[in-house]
Structure formats: structure tokens, C-alpha cells
C-alpha positions as CSV (number, residue, x, y, z in Angstrom):
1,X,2.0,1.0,-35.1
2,X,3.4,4.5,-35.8
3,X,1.1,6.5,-33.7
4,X,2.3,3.3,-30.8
5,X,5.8,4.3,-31.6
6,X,5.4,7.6,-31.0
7,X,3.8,7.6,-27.9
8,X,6.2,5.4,-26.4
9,X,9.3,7.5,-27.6
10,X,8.5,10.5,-25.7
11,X,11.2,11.5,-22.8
12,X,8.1,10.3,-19.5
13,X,7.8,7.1,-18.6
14,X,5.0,5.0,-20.6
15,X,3.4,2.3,-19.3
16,X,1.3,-0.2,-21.7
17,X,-1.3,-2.2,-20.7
18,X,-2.0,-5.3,-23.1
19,X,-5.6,-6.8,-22.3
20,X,-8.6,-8.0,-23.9
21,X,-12.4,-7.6,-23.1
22,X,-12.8,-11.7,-22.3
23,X,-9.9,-11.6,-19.9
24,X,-10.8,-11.2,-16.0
25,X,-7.5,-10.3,-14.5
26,X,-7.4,-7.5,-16.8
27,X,-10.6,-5.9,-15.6
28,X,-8.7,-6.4,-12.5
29,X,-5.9,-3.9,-13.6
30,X,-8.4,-1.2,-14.6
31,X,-8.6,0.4,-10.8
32,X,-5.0,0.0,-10.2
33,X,-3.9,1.6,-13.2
34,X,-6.0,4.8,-11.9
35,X,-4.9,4.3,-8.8
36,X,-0.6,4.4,-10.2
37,X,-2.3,7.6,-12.1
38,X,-3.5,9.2,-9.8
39,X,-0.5,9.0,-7.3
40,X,2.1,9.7,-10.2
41,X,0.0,12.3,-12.4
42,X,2.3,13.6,-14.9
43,X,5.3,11.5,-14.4
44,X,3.4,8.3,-15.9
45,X,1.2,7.7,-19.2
46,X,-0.6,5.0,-18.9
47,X,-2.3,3.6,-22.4
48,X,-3.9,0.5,-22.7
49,X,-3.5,-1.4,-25.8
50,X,-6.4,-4.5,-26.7
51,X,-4.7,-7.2,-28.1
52,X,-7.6,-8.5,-30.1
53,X,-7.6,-5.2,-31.7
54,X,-4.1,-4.5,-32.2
55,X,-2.6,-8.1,-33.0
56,X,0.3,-6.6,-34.9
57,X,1.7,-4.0,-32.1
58,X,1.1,-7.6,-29.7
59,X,3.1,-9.4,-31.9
60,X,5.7,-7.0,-32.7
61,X,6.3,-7.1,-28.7
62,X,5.9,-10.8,-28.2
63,X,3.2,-10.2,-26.2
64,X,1.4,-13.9,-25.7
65,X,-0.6,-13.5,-22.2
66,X,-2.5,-10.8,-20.6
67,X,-2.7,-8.8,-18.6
68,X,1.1,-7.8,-20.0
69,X,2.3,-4.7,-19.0
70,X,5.3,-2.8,-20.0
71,X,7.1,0.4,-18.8
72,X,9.1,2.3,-21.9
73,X,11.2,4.9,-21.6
74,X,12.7,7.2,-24.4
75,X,11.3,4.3,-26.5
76,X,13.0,1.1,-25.2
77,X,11.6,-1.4,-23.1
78,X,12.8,-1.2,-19.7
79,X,10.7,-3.4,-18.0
80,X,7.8,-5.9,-18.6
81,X,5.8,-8.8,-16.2
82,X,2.5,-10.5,-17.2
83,X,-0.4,-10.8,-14.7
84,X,-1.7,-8.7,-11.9
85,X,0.0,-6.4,-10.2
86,X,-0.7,-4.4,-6.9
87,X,-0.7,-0.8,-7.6
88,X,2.2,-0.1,-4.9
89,X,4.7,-2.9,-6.4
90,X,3.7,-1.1,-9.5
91,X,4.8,2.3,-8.3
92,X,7.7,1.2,-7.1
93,X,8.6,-0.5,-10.2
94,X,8.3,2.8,-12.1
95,X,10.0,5.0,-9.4
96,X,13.0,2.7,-10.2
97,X,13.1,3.1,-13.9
């Protein structure tokens, strides 16, 4: 949870991707995440976080569905929606922020 906090507290923009092996909208997400990468580079870091894995940093956040994703900034929450999203409504979301 620490090494979460940290990551999440740095000054870019960090977008978290909660998902689980079983869950088929979250393979989904895989090649639009690269996709949001790949147009952002360096402005965006994108980790994924596996739910069954990490239960406690899912908890901590509420997180009850995946896919969840959320975009932190500076550490705070500044935006969060749970199922798929297309990687340009996802740009623009993080252009915004």
C-alpha cells in the first residue's frame, strides 16, 4: 500500500487500472491502455493493479467492480468510472484533469 501511495503522489497524472485475470472486459482494456500510452507518453503512468492480488489497496479505494479505473493527481482522486472505456473518451478525460 506504501509503494501504491507513492506512485500515485507523484506531480503526472496516474491512472490505475483495477482488473482481474477471470474478468473479460478487462482484457478488453489491455490495448487501449497502450493505446492512451502511446498517444500521451510521459504525461500519463498507467499501472494496473489485480484486485485478487491486492484486496487491501481495492478495498481501501472501494473498488467493488472491474474494470475500475482511476486518474490521481498529486495523490487525490480526481476521477474514477468502472467498465470499458474507448481509448479517445479516455484521453480526453485525462487531457481535462
Amino acid at each position: 500500500m506504501a509503494n501504491f501511495n507513492a506512485i500515485v503522489s507523484s506531480s503526472e497524472s496516474v491512472l490505475v487500472d483495477f482488473h482481474a485475470e477471470w474478468c473479460g472486459p478487462c482484457k478488453m482494456m489491455a490495448p487501449i491502455l497502450k493505446e492512451v500510452k502511446s498517444s500521451l507518453g510521459e504525461s500519463i503512468k498507467i499501472i494496473k493493479i489485480d484486485i485478487d492480488k491486492n484486496p487491501s489497496i481495492a478495498s481501501s479505494l472501494h473498488v467493488k467492480g472491474v474494470p475500475t479505473l482511476m486518474l490521481f493527481k498529486n495523490g487525490k482522486s480526481v476521477w474514477r468510472q468502472s467498465g470499458v472505456l474507448q481509448a479517445n473518451e479516455l484521453i480526453s478525460v485525462i487531457k481535462s484533469n
